[in-house]
One Martini backbone bead per residue (centre of mass of N, CA, C, O) as a GRO file, in nm:
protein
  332
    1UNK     BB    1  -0.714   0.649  -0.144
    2UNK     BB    2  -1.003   0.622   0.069
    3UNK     BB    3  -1.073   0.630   0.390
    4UNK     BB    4  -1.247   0.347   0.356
    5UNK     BB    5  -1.021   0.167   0.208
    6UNK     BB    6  -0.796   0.187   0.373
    7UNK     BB    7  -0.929   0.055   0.629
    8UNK     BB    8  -1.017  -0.184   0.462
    9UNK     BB    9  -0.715  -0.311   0.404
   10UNK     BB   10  -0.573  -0.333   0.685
   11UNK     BB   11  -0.799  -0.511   0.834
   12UNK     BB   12  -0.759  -0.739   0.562
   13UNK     BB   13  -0.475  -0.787   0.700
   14UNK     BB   14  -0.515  -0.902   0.933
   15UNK     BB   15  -0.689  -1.131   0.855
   16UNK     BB   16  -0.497  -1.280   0.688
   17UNK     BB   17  -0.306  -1.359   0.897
   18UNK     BB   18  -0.434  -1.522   1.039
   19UNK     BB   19  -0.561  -1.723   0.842
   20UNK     BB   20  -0.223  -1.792   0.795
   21UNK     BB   21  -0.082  -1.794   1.095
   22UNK     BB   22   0.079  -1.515   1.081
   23UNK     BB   23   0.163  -1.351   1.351
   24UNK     BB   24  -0.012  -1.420   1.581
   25UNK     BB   25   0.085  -1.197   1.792
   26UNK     BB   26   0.016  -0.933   1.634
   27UNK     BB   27  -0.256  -0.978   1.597
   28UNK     BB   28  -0.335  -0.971   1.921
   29UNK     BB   29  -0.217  -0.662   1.961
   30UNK     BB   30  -0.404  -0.552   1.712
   31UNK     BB   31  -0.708  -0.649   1.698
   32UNK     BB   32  -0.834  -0.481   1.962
   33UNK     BB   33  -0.805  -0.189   1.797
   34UNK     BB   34  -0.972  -0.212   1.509
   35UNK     BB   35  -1.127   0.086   1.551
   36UNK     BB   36  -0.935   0.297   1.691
   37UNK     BB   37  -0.672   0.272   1.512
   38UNK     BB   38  -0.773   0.340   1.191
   39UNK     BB   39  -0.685   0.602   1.192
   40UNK     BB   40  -0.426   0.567   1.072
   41UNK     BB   41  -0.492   0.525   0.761
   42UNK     BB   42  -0.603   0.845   0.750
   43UNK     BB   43  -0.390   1.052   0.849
   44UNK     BB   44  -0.210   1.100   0.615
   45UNK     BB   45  -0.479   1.264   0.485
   46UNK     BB   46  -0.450   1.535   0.680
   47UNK     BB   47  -0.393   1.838   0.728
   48UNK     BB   48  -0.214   1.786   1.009
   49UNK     BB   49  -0.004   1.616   0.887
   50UNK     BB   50   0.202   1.774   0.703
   51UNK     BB   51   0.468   1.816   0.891
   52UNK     BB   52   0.451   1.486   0.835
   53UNK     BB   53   0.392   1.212   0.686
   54UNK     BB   54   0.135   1.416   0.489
   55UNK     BB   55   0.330   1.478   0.308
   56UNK     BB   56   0.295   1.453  -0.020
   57UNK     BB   57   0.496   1.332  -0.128
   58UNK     BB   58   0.474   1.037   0.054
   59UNK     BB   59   0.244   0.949  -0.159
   60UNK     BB   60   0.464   0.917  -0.371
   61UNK     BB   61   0.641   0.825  -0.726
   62UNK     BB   62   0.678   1.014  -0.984
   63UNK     BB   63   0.726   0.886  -1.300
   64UNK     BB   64   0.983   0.908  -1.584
   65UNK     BB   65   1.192   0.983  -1.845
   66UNK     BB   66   1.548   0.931  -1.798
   67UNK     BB   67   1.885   1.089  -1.915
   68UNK     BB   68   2.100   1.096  -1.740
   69UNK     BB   69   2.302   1.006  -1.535
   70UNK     BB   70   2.323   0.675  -1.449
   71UNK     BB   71   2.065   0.552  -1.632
   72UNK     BB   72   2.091   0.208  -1.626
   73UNK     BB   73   1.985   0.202  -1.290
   74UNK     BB   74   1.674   0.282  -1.433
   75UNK     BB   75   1.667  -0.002  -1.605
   76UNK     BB   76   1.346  -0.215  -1.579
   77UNK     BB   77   1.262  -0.459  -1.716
   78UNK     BB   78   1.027  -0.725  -1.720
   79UNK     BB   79   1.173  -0.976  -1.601
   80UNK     BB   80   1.255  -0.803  -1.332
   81UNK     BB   81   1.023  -0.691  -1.237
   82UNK     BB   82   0.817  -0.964  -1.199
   83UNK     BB   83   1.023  -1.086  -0.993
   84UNK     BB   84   0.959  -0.879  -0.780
   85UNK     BB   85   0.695  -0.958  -0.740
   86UNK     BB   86   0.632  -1.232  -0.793
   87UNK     BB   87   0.377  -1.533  -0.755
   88UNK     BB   88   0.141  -1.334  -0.549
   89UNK     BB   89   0.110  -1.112  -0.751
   90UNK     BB   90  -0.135  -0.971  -0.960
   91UNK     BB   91   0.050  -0.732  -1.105
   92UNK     BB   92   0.183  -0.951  -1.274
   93UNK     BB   93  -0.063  -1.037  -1.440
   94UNK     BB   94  -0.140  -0.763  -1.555
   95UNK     BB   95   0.083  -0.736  -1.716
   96UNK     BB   96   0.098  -0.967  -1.898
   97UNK     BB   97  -0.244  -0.943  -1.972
   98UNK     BB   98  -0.190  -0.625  -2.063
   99UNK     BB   99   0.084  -0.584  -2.220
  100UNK     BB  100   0.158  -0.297  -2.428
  101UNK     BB  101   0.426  -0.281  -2.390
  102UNK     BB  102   0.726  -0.253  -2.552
  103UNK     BB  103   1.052  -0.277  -2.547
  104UNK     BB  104   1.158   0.008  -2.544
  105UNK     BB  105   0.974   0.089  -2.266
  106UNK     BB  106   1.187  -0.168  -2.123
  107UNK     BB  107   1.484   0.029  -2.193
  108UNK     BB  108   1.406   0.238  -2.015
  109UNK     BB  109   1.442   0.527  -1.816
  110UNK     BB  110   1.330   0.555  -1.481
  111UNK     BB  111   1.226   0.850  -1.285
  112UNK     BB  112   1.213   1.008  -0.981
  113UNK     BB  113   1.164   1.357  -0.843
  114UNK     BB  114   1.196   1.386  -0.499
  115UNK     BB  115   1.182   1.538  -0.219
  116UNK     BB  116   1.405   1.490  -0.007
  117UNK     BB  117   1.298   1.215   0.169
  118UNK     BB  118   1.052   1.173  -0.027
  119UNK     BB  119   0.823   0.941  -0.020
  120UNK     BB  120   0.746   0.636   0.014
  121UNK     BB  121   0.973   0.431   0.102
  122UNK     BB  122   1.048   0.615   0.299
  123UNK     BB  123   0.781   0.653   0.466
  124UNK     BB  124   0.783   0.323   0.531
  125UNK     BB  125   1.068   0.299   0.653
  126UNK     BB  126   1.048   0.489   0.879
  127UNK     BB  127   0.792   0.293   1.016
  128UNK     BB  128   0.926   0.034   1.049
  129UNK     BB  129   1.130   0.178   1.276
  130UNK     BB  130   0.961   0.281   1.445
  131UNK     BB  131   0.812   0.031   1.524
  132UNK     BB  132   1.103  -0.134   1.610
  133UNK     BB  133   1.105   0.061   1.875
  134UNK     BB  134   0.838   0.034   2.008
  135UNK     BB  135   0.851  -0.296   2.069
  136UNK     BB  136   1.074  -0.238   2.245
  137UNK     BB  137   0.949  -0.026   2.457
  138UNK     BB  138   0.718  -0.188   2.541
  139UNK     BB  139   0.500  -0.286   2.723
  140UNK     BB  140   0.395  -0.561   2.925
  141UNK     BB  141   0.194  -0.605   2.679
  142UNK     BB  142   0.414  -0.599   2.458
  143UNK     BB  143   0.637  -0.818   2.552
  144UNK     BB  144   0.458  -1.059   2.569
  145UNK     BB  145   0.455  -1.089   2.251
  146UNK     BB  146   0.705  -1.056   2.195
  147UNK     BB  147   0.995  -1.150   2.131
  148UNK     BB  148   1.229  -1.201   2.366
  149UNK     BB  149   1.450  -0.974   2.559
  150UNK     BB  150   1.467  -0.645   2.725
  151UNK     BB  151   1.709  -0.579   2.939
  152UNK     BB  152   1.636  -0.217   2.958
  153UNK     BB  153   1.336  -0.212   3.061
  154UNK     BB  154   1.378  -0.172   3.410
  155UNK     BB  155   1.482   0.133   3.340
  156UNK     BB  156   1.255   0.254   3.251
  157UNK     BB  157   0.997   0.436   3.250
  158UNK     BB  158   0.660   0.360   3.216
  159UNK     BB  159   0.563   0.589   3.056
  160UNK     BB  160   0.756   0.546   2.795
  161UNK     BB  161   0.621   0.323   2.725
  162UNK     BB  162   0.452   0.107   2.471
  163UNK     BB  163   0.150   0.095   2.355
  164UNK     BB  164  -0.045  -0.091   2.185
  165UNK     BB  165  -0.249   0.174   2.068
  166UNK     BB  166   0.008   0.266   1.907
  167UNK     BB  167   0.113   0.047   1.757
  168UNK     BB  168  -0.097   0.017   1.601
  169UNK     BB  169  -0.163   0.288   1.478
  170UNK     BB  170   0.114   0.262   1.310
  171UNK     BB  171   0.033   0.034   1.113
  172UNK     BB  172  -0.205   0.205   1.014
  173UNK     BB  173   0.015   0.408   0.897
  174UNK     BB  174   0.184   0.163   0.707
  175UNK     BB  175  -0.036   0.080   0.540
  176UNK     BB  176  -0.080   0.394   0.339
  177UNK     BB  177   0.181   0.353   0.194
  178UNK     BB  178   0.166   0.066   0.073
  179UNK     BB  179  -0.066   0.157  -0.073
  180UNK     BB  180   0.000   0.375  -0.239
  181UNK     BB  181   0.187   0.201  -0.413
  182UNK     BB  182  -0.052   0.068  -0.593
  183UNK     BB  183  -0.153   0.342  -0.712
  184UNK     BB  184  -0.076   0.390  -1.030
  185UNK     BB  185  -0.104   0.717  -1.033
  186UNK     BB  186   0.158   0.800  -0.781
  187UNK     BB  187   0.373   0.698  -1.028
  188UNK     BB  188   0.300   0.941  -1.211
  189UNK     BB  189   0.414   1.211  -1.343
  190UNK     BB  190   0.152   1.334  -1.505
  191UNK     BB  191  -0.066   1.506  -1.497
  192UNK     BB  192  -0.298   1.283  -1.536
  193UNK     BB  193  -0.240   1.177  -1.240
  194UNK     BB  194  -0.374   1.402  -1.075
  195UNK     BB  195  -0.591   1.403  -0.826
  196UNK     BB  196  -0.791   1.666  -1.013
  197UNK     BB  197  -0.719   1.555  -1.346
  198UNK     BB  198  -0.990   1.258  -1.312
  199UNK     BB  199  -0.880   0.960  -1.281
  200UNK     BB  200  -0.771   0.938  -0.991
  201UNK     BB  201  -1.061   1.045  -0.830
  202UNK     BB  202  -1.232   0.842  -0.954
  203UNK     BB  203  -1.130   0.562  -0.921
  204UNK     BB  204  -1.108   0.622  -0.550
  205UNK     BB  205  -1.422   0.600  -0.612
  206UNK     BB  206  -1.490   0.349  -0.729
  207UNK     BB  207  -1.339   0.165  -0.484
  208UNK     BB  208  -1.568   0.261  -0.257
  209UNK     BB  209  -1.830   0.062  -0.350
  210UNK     BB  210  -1.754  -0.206  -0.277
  211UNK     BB  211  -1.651  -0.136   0.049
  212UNK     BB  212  -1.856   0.051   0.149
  213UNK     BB  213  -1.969   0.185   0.455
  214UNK     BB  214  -1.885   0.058   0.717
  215UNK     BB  215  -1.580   0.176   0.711
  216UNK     BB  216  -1.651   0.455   0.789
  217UNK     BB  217  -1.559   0.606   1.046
  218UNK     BB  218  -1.831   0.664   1.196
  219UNK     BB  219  -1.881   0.361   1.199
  220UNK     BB  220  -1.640   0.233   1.306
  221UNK     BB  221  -1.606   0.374   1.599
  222UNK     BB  222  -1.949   0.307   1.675
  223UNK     BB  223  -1.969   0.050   1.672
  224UNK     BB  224  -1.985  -0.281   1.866
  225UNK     BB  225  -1.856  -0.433   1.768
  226UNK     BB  226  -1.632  -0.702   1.697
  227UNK     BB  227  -1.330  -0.744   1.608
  228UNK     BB  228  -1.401  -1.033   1.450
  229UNK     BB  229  -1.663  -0.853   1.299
  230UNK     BB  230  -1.483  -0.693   1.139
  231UNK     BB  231  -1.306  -0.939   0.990
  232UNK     BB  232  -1.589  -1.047   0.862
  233UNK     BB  233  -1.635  -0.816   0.699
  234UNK     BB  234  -1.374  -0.793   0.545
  235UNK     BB  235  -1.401  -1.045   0.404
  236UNK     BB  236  -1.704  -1.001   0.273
  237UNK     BB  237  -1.572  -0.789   0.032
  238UNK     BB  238  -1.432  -0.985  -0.173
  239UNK     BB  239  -1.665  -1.046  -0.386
  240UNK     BB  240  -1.686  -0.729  -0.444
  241UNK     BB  241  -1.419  -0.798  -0.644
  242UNK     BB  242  -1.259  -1.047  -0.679
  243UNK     BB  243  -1.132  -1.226  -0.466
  244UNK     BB  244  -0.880  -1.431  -0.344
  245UNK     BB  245  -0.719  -1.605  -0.112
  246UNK     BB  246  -0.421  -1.824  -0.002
  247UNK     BB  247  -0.335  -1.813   0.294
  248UNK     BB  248  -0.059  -1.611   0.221
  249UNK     BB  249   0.270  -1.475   0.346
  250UNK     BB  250   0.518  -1.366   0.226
  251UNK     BB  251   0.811  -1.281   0.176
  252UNK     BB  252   0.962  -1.053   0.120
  253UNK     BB  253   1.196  -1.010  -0.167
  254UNK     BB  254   1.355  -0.747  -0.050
  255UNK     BB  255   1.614  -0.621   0.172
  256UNK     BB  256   1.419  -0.416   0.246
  257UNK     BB  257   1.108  -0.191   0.201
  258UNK     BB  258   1.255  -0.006   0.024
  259UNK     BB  259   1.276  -0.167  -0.214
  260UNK     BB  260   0.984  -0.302  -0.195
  261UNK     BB  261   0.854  -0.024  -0.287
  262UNK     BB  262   1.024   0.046  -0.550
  263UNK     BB  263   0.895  -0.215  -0.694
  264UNK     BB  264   0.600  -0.150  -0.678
  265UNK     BB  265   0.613   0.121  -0.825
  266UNK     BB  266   0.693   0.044  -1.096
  267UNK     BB  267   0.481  -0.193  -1.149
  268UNK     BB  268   0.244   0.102  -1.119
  269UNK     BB  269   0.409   0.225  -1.360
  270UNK     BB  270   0.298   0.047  -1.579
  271UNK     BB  271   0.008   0.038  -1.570
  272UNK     BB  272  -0.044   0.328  -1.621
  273UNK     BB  273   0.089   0.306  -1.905
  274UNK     BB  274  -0.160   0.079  -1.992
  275UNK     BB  275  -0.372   0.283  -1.951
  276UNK     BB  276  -0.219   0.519  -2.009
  277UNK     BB  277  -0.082   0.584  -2.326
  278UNK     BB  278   0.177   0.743  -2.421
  279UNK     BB  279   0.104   0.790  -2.729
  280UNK     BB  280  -0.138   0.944  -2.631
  281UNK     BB  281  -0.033   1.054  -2.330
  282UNK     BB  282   0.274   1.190  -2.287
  283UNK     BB  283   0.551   1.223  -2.165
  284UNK     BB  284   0.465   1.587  -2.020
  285UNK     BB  285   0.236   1.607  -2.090
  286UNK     BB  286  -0.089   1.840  -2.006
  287UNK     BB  287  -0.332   1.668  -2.035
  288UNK     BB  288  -0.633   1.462  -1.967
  289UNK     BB  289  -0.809   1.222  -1.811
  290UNK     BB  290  -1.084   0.977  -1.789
  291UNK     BB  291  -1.234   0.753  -1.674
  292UNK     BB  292  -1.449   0.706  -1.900
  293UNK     BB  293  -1.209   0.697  -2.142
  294UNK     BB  294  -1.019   0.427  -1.987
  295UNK     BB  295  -1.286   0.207  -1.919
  296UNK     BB  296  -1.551   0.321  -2.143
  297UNK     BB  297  -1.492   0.306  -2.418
  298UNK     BB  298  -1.502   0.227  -2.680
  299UNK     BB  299  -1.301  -0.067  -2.682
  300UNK     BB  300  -1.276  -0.099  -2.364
  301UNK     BB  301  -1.295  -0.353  -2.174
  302UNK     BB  302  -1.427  -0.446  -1.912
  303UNK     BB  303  -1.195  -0.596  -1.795
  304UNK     BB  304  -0.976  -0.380  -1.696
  305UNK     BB  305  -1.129  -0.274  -1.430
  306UNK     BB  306  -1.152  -0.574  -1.303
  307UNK     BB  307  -0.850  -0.645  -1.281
  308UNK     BB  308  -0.739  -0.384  -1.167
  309UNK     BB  309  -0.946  -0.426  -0.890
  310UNK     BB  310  -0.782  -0.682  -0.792
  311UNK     BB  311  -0.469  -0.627  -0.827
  312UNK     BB  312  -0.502  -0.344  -0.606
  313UNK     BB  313  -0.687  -0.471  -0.388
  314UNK     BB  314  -0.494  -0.735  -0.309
  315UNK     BB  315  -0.204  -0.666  -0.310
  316UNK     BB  316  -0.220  -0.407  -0.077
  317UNK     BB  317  -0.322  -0.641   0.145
  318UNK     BB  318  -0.041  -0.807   0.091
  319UNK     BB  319   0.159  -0.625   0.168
  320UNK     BB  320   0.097  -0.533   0.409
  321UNK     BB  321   0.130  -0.757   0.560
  322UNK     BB  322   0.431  -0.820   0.442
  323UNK     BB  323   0.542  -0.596   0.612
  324UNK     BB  324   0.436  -0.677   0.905
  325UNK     BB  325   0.620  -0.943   0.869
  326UNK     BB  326   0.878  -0.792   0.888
  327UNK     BB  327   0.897  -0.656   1.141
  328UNK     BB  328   0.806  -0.935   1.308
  329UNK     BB  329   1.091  -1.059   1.211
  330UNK     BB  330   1.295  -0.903   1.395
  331UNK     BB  331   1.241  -1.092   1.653
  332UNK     BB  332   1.236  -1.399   1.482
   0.00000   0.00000   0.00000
């Protein structure tokens, strides 16, 4: 996504979890600084950033068809995704109403192969625990709102202490990589899903219509508002894609940051297949694709990629919830 997507994806999760009444504390920590934080949710897409998690492998999960050991390990059938995904999840709709995978397609071994350490999980996983170090070492205005007590806080030095605009920015850093585990693209391995090669560019370019300009860096920086109006300006996006909320953050499915995005990432890579199917352009093939190829040509359907609109950007708004409501359960 780019990022005024990403930032307003991030903020009208903050608005979800409020709205839900979950980890109200947490809504507390970081709604005050949602103008100042939200640069979280770009940074990992500057270039200033490669050094650390900004380096592009951490932004991608890129599956193809596996055929190496232990290759039963990649097989994850479709009642098995659908399962991962639960019943909160639109892109488990969309899989089912737009299902074209074939048996064969869904008994095949698919695996990504990312620069290790790099990959999407991976740097979820990673910022999920660091976030969970900085909640424990916070100063006393984020102590007040964490769960617990920290017995060797008064032992800290004051200045190491992690300060609350610390934290925001940090979940809206972890925000960003939630949400790229959403875009279908990210996840596949071809040529054509290449960020330069058509579909991909093309595609976060359509979503940023949407979501307006309110969002762009300049002007949420500059704005005046009110936190309060910034989050009711976040729920006034749904209607221009069609999405509604039922103010519910259910608890992640697998038993951690790093599974749950690794179930959201096939999910993602299931998707691209659907839209662009292998037998047009096969797994392995340098062919390339356009979003009006995809999306416009004659004989496809307008409801696809409203459906997929709807799919993608209610579900990554409802993960990063979801993600964040996991770290703030650590805490009791």
């Amino acid at each position: 996504m780019k990022q005024r997507t990403h930032t307003w994806l991030a903020i009208r999760a903050i608005a979800l979890l409020a709205d839900a009444g979950v980890a109200p504390d947490l809504v507390r920590l970081i709604k005050p600084h949602v103008k100042s934080a939200a640069i979280g949710s770009w940074i990992p897409d500057l270039a200033d950033a490669r050094k650390g998690s900004g380096d592009i492998d951490n932004h991608v999960f890129k599956m193809k068809p596996y055929n190496g050991p232990g290759k039963a390990r990649f097989v994850k059938n479709r009642q098995k995704t659908l399962r991962a995904l639960g019943s909160n999840r639109l892109m488990s709709e969309f899989i089912q109403d737009w299902g074209k995978l074939d048996a064969d397609w869904w008994k095949t071994a698919y695996k990504a192969k990312p620069i290790p350490g790099e990959h999407l999980a991976n740097r979820a996983m990673a910022l999920t625990t660091t976030l969970i170090d900085q909640l424990i070492l916070g100063d006393s205005k984020v102590a007040a709102l964490v769960p617990g007590t920290v017995r060797f806080a008064s032992n800290l030095d004051p200045n190491a202490r992690t300060r609350s605009e610390e934290v925001a920015t940090y979940f809206f850093m972890l925000s960003h990589f939630v949400a790229d585990s959403c875009q279908p693209l990210h996840c596949d391995a071809r040529t054509m899903a290449g960020y330069s090669n058509g579909v991909h560019k093309e595609l976060e370019r359509h979503w940023n219509k949407p979501v307006g300009t309110y969002f762009d860096k300049k002007k949420l920086l500059e704005t005046s508002d009110s936190p309060h109006t910034v989050l009711k300006k976040a729920r006034a996006i749904d209607q221009n894609i069609g999405i509604q909320f039922t103010n519910e953050v259910p608890d992640i499915i697998a038993d951690d940051t790093w599974l749950e995005i690794l179930s959201v990432c096939r999910a993602s890579f299931a998707i691209s297949s659907i839209l662009v199917d292998p037998e047009v352009i096969p797994y392995g093939s340098r062919k390339h694709t356009t979003f009006e190829t995809v999306f416009k040509d004659p004989g496809v359907d307008a409801q696809l990629l409203k459906d997929l609109d709807r799919a993608v950007l209610h579900d990554a708004v409802l993960n990063i919830a979801m993600i964040w409501k996991e770290v703030w359960n650590k805490f009791g």
